[in-house]
N, CA, C and O atoms as CSV, one atom per row, in Angstrom:
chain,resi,resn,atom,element,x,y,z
A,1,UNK,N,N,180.817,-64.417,47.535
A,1,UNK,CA,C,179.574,-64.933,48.067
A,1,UNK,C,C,178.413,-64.548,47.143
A,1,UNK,O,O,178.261,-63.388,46.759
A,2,UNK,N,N,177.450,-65.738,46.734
A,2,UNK,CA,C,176.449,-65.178,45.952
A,2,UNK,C,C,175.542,-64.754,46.524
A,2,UNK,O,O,175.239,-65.600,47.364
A,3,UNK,N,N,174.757,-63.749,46.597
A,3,UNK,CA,C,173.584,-62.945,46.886
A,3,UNK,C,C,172.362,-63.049,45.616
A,3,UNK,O,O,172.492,-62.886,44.403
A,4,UNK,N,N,171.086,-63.402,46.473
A,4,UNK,CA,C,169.905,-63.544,45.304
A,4,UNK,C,C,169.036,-62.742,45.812
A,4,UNK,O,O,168.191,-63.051,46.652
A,5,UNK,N,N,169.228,-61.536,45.260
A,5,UNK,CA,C,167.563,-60.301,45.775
A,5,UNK,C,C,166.471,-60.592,44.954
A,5,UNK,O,O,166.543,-60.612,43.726
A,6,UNK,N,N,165.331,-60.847,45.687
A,6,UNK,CA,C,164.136,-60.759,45.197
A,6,UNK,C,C,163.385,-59.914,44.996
A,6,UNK,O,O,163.679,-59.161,45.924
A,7,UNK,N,N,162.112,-59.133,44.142
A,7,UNK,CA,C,161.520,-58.458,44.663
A,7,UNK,C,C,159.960,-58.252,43.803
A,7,UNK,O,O,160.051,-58.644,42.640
A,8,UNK,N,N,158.827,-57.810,44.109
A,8,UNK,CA,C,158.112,-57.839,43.529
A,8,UNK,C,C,157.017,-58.904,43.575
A,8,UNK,O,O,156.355,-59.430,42.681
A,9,UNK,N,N,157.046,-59.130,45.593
A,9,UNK,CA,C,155.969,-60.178,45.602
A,9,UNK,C,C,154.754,-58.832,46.485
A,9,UNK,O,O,155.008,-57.633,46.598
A,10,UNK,N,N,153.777,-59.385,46.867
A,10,UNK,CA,C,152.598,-58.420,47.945
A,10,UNK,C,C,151.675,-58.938,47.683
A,10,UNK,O,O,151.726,-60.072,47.206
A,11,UNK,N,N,150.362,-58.226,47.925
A,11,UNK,CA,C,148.902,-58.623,47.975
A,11,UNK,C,C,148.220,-57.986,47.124
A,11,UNK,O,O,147.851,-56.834,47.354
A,12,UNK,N,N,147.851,-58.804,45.675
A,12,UNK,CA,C,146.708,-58.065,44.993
A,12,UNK,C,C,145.427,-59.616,44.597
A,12,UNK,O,O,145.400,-60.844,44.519
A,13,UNK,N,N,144.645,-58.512,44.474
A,13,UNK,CA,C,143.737,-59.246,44.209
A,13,UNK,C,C,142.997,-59.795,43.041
A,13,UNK,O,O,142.772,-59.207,41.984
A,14,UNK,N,N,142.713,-60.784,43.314
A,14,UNK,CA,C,142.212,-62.153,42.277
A,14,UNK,C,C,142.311,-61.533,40.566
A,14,UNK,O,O,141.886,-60.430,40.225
A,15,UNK,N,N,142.962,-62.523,39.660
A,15,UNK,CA,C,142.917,-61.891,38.108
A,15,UNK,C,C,143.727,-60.435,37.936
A,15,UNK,O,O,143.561,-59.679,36.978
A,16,UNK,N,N,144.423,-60.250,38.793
A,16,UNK,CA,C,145.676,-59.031,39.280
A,16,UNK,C,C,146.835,-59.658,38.585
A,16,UNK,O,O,146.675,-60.773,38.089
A,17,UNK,N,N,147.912,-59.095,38.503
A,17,UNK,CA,C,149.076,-59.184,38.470
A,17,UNK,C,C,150.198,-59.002,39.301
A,17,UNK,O,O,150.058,-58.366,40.346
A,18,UNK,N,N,151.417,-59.523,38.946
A,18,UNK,CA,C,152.756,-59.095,39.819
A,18,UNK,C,C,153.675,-59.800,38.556
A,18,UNK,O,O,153.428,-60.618,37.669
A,19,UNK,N,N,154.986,-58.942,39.023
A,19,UNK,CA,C,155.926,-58.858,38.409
A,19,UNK,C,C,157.113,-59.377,39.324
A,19,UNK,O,O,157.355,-58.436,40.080
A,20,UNK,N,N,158.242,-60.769,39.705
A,20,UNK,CA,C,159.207,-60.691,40.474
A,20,UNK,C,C,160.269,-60.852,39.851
A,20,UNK,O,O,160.156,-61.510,38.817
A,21,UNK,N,N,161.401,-60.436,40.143
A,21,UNK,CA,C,162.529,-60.271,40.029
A,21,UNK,C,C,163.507,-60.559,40.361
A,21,UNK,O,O,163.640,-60.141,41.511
A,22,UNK,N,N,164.555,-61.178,39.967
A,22,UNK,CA,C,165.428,-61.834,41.127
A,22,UNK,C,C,166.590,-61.305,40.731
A,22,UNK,O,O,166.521,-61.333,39.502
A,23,UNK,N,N,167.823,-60.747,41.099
A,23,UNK,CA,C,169.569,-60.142,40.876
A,23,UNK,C,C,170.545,-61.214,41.631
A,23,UNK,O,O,170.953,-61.260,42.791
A,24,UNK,N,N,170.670,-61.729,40.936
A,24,UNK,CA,C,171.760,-63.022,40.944
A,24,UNK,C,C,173.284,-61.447,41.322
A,24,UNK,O,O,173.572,-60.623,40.455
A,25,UNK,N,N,173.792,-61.463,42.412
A,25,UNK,CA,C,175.462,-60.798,42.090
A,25,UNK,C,C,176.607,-62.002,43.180
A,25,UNK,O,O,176.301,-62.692,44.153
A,26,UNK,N,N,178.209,-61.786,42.329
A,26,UNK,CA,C,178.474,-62.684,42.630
A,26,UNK,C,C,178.557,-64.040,42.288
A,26,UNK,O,O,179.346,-64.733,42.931
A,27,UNK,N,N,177.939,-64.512,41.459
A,27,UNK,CA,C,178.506,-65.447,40.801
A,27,UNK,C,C,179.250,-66.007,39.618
A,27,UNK,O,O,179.145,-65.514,38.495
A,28,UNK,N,N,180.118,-67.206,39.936
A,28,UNK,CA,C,181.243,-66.968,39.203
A,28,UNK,C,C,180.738,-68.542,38.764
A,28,UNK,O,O,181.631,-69.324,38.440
A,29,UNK,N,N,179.499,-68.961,38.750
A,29,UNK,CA,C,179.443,-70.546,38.090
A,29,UNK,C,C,179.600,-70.151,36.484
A,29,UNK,O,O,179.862,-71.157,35.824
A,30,UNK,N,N,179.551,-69.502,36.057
A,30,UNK,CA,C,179.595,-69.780,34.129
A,30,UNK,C,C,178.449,-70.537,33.725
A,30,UNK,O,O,177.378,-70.672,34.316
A,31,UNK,N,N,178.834,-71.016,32.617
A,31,UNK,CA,C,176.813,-71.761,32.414
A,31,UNK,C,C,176.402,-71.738,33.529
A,31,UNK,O,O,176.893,-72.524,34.338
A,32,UNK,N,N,175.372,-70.835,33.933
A,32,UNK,CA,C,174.285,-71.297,34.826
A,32,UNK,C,C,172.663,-71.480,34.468
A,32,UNK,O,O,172.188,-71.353,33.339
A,33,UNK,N,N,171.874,-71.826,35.759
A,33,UNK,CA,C,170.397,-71.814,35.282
A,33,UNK,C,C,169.517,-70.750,36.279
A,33,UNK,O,O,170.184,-70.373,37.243
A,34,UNK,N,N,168.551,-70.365,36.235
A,34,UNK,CA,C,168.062,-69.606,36.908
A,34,UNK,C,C,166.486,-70.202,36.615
A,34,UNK,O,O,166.015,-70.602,35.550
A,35,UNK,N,N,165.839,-70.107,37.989
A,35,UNK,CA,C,164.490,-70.280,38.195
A,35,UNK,C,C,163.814,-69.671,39.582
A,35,UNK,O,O,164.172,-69.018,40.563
A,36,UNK,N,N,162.443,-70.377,38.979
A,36,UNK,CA,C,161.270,-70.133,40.611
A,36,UNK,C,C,160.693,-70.804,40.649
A,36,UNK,O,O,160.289,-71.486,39.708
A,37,UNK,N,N,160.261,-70.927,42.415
A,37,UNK,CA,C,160.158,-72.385,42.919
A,37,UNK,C,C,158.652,-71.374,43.806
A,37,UNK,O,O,158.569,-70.150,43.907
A,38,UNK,N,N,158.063,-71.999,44.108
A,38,UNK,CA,C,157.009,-71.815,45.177
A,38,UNK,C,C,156.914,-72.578,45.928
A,38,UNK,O,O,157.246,-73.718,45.607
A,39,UNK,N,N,156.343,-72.287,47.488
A,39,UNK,CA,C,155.932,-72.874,48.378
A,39,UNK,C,C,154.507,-72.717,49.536
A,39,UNK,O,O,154.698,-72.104,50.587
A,40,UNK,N,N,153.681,-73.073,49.357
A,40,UNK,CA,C,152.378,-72.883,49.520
A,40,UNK,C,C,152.240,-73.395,50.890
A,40,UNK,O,O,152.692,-74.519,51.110
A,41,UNK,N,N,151.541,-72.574,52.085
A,41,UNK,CA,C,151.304,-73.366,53.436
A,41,UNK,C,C,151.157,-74.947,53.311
A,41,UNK,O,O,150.445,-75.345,52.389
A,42,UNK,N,N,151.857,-76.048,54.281
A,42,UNK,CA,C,151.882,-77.029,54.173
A,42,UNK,C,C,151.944,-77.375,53.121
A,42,UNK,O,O,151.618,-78.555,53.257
A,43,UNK,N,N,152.123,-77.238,52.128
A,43,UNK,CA,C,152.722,-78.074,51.273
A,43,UNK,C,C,154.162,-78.062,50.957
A,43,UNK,O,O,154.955,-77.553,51.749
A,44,UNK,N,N,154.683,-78.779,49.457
A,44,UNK,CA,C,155.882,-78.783,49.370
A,44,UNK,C,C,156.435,-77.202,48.389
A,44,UNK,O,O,155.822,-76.151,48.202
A,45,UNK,N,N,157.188,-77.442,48.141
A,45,UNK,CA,C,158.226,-76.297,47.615
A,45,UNK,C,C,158.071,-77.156,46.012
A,45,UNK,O,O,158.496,-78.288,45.780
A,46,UNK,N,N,157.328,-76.229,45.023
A,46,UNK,CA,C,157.062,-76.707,43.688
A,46,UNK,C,C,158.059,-76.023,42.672
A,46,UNK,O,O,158.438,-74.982,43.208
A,47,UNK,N,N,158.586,-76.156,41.546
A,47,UNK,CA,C,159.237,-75.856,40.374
A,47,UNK,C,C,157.959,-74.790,39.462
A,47,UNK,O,O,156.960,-75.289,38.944
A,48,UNK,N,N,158.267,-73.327,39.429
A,48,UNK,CA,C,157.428,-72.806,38.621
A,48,UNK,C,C,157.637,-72.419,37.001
A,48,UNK,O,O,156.940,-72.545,35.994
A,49,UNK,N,N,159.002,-71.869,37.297
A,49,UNK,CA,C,159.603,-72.002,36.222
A,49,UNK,C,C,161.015,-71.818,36.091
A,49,UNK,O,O,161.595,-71.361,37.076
A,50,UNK,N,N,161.919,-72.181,34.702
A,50,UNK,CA,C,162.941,-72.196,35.082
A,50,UNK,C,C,163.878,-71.992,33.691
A,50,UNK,O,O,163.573,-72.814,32.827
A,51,UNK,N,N,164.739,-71.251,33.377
A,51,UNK,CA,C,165.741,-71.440,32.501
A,51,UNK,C,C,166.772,-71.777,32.368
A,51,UNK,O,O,167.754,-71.106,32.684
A,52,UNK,N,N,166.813,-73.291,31.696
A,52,UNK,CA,C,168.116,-73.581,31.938
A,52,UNK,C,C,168.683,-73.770,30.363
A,52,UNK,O,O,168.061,-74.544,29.635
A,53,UNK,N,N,169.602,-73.221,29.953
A,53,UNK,CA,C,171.007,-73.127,28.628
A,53,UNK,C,C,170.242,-74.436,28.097
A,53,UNK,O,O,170.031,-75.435,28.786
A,54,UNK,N,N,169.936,-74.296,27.018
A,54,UNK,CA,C,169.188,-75.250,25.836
A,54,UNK,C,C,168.383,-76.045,25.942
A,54,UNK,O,O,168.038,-76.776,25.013
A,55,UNK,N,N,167.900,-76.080,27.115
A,55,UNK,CA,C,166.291,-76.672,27.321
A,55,UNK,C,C,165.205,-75.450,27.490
A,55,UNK,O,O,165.305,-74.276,27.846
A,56,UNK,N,N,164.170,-76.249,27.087
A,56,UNK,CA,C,163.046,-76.001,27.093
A,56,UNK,C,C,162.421,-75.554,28.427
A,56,UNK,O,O,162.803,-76.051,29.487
A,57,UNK,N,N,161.124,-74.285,28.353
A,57,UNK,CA,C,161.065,-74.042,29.391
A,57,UNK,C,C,159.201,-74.676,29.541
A,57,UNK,O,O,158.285,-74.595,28.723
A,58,UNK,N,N,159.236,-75.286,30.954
A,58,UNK,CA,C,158.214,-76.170,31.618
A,58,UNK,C,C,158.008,-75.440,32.238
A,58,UNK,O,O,158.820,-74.688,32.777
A,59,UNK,N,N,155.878,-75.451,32.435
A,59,UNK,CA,C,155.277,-74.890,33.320
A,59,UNK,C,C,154.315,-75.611,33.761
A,59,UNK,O,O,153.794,-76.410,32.983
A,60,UNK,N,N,153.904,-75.518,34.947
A,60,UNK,CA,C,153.106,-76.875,35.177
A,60,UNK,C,C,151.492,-76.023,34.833
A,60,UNK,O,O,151.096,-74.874,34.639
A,61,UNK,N,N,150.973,-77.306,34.903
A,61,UNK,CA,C,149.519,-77.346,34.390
A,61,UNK,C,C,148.696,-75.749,35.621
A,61,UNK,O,O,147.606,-75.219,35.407
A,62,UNK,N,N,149.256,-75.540,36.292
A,62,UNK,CA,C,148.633,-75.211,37.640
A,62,UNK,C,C,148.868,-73.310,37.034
A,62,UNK,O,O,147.962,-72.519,37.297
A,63,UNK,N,N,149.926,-72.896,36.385
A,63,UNK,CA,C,150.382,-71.536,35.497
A,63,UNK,C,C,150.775,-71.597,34.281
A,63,UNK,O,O,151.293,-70.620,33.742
A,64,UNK,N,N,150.558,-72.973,33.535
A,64,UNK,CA,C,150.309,-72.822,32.123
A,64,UNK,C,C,149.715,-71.775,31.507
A,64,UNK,O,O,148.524,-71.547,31.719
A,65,UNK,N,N,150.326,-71.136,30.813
A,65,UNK,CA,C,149.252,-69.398,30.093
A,65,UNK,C,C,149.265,-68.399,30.986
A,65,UNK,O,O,148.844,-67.310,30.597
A,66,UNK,N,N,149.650,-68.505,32.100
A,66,UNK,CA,C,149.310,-67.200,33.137
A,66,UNK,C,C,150.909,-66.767,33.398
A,66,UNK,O,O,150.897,-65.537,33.430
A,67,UNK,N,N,152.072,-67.175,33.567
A,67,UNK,CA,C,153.225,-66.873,34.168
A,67,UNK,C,C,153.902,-67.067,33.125
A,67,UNK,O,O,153.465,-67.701,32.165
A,68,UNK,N,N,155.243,-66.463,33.183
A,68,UNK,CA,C,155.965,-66.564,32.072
A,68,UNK,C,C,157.222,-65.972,32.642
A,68,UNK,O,O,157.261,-64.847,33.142
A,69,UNK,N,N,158.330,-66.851,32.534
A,69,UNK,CA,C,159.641,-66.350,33.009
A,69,UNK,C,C,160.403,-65.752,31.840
A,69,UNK,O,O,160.093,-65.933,30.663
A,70,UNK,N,N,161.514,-64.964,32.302
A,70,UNK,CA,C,162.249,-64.185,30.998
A,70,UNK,C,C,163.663,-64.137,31.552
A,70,UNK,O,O,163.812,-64.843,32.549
A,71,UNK,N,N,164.462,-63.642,31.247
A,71,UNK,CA,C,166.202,-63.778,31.683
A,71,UNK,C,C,166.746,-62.249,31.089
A,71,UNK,O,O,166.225,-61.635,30.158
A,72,UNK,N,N,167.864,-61.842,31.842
A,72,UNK,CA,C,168.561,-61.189,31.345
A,72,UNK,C,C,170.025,-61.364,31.689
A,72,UNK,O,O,170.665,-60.760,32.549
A,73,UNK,N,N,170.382,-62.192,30.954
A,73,UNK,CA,C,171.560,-62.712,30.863
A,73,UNK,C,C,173.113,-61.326,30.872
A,73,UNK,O,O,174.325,-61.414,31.068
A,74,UNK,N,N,172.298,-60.354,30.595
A,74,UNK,CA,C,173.783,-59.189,30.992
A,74,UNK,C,C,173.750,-59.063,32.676
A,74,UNK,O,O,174.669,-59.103,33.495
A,75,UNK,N,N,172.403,-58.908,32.824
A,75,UNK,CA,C,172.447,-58.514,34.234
A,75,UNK,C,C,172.495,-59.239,35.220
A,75,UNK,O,O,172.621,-58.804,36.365
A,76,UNK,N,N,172.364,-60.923,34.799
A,76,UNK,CA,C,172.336,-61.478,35.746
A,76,UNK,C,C,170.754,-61.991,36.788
A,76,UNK,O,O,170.655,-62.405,37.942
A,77,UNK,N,N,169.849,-61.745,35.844
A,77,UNK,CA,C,168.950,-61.389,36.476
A,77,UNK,C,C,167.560,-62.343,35.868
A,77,UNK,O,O,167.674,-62.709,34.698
A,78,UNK,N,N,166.433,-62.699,36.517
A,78,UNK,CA,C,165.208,-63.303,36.338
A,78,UNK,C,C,164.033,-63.000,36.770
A,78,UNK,O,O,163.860,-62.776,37.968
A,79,UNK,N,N,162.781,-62.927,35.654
A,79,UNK,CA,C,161.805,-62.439,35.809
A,79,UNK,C,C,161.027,-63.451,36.234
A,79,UNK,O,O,161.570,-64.547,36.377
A,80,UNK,N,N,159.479,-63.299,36.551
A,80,UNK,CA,C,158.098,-64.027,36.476
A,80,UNK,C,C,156.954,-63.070,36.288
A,80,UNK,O,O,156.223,-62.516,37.109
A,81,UNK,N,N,157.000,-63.033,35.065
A,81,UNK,CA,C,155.483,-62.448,35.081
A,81,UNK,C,C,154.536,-63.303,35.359
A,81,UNK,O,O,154.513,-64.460,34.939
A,82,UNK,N,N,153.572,-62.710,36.190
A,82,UNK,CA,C,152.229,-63.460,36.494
A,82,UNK,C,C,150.888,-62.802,36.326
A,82,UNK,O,O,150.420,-61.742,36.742
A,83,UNK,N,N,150.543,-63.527,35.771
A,83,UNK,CA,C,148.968,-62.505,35.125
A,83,UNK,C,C,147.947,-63.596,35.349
A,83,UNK,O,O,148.153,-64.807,35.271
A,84,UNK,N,N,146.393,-62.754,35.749
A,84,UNK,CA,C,145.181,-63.482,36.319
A,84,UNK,C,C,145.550,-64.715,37.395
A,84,UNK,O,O,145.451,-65.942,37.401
A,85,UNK,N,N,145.910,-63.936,38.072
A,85,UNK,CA,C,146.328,-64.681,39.437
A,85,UNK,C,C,144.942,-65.074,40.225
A,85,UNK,O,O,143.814,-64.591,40.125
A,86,UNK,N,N,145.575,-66.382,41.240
A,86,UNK,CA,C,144.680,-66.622,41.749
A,86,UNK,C,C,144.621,-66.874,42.958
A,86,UNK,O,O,145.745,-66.890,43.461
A,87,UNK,N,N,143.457,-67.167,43.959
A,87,UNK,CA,C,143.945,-67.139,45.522
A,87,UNK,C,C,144.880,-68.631,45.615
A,87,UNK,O,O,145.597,-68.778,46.604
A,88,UNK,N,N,144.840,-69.643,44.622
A,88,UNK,CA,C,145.658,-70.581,44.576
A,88,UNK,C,C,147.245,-70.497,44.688
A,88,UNK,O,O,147.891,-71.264,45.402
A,89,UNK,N,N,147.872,-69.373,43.821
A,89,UNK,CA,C,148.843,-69.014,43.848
A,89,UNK,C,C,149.759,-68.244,44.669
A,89,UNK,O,O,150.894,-67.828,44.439
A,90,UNK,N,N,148.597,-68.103,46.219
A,90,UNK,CA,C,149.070,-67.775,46.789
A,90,UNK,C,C,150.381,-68.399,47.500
A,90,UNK,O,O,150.187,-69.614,47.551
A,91,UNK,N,N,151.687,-68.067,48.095
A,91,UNK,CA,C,152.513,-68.943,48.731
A,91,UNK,C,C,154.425,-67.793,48.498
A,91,UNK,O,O,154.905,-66.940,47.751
A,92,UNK,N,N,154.742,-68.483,49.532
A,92,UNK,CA,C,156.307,-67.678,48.960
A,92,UNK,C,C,156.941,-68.379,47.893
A,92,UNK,O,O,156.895,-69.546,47.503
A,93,UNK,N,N,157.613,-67.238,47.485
A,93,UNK,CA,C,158.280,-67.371,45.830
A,93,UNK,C,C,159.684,-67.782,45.945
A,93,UNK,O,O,160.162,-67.017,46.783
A,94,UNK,N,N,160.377,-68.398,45.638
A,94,UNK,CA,C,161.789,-68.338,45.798
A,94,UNK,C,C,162.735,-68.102,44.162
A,94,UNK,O,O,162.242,-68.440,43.086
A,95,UNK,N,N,163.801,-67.619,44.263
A,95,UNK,CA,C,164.550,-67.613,43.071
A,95,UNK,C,C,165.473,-69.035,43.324
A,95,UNK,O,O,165.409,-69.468,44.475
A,96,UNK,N,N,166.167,-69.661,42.541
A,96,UNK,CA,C,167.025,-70.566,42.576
A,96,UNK,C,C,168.315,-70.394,41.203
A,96,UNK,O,O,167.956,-70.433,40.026
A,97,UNK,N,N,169.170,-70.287,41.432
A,97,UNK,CA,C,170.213,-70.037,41.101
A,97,UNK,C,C,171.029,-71.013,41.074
A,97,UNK,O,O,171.341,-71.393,42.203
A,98,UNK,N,N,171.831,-71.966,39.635
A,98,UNK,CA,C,172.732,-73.331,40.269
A,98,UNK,C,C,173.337,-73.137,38.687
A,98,UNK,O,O,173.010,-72.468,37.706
A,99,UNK,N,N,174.486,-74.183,39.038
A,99,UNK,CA,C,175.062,-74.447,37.937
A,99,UNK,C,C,174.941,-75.730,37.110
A,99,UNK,O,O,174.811,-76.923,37.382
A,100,UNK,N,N,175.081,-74.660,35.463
A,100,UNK,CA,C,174.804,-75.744,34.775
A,100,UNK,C,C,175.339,-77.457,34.782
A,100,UNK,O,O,174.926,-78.343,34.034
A,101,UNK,N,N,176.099,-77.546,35.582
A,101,UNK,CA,C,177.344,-78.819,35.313
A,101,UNK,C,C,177.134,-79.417,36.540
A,101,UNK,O,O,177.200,-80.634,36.717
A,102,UNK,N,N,176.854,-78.500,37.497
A,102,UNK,CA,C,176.353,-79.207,38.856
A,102,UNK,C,C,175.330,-78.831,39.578
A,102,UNK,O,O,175.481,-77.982,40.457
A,103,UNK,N,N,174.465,-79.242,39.396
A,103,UNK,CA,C,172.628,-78.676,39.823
A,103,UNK,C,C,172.727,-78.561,41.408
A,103,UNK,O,O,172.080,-77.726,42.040
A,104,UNK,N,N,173.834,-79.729,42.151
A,104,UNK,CA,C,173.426,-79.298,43.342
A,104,UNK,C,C,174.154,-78.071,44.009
A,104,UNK,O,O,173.985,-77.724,45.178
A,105,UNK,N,N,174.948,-77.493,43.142
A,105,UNK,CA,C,176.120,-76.204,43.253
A,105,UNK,C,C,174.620,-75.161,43.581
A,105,UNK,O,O,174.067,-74.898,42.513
A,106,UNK,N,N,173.989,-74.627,44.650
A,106,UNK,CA,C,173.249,-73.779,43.402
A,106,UNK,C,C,172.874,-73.039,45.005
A,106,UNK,O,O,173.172,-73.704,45.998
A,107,UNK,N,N,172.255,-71.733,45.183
A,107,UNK,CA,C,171.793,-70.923,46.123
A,107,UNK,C,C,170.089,-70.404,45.605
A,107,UNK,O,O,169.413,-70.441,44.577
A,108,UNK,N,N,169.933,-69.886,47.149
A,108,UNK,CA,C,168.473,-69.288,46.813
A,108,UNK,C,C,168.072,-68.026,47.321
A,108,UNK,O,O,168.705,-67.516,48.245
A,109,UNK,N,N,167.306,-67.592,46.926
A,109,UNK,CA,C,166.953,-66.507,47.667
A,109,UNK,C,C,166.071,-66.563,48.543
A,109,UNK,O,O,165.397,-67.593,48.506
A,110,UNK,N,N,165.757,-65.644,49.527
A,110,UNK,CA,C,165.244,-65.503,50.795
A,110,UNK,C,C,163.641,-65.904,50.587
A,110,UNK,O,O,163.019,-66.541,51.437
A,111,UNK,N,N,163.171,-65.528,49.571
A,111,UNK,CA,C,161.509,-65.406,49.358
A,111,UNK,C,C,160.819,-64.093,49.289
A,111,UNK,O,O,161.209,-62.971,49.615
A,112,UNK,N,N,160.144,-64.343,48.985
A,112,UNK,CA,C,158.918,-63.285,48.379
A,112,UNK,C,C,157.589,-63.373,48.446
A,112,UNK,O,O,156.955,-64.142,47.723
A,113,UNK,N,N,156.968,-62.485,49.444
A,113,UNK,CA,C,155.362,-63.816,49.672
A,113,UNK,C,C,154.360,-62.884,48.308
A,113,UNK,O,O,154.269,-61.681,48.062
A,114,UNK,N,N,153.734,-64.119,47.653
A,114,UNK,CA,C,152.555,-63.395,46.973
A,114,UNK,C,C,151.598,-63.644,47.487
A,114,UNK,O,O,151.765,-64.744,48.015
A,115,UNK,N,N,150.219,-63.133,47.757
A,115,UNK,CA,C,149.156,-63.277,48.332
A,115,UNK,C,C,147.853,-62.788,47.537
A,115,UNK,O,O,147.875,-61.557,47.514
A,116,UNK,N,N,147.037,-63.156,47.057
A,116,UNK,CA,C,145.891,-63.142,46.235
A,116,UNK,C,C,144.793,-63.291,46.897
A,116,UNK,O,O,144.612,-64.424,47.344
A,117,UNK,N,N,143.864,-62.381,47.142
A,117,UNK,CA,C,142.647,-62.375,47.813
A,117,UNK,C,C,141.631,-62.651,46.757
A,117,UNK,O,O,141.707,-62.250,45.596
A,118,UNK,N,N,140.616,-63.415,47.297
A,118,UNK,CA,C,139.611,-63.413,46.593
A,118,UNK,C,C,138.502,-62.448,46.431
A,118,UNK,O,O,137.589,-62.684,45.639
């Protein structure tokens, strides 16, 4: 069974930072991809960032320059740094975890709320 721990969401304030983390254990997909997704009151569940095996990594206009994902491929594991945050960015975080060969193969983790005061 795959398990996705998150950690490293809370409340700081505006132009602050956070660091999340996600521990992929348990999986046996081989090529895989790893990302983060957000989801902001009423709205939808957005793509923040994501690494997937020989593509390029996309950030939308909204954390262009401010976030930056990283991998550690021994451990199984995915970062997001986020720097000069904003009360915009507030919303839960999710990890997403899938395989390379079949995108809809894929699990998530529970969430992580970040919260940014102004």
């Amino acid at each position: 069974q795959v398990q996705l721990a998150e950690s490293g969401g809370g409340l700081v304030q505006a132009g602050g930072s956070l660091r999340l983390s996600c521990a992929a254990s348990g999986s046996n997909f081989g090529i895989n991809a790893m990302g983060w997704y957000r989801q902001a009151p009423g709205k939808q569940r957005e793509l923040v960032a994501a690494m997937v095996p020989g593509a390029r990594i996309n950030y939308p206009d909204s954390v262009k320059g401010r976030f930056t994902i990283s991998r550690d491929n021994a451990k199984n594991m995915v970062y997001l740094q986020m720097n000069s945050l904003k009360p915009d960015d507030t919303a839960v975080y999710y990890c997403r975890h899938w395989s390379y060969y079949s995108p809809t193969n894929e699990y998530w983790g529970q969430g992580t709320q970040v919260t940014v005061s102004s």
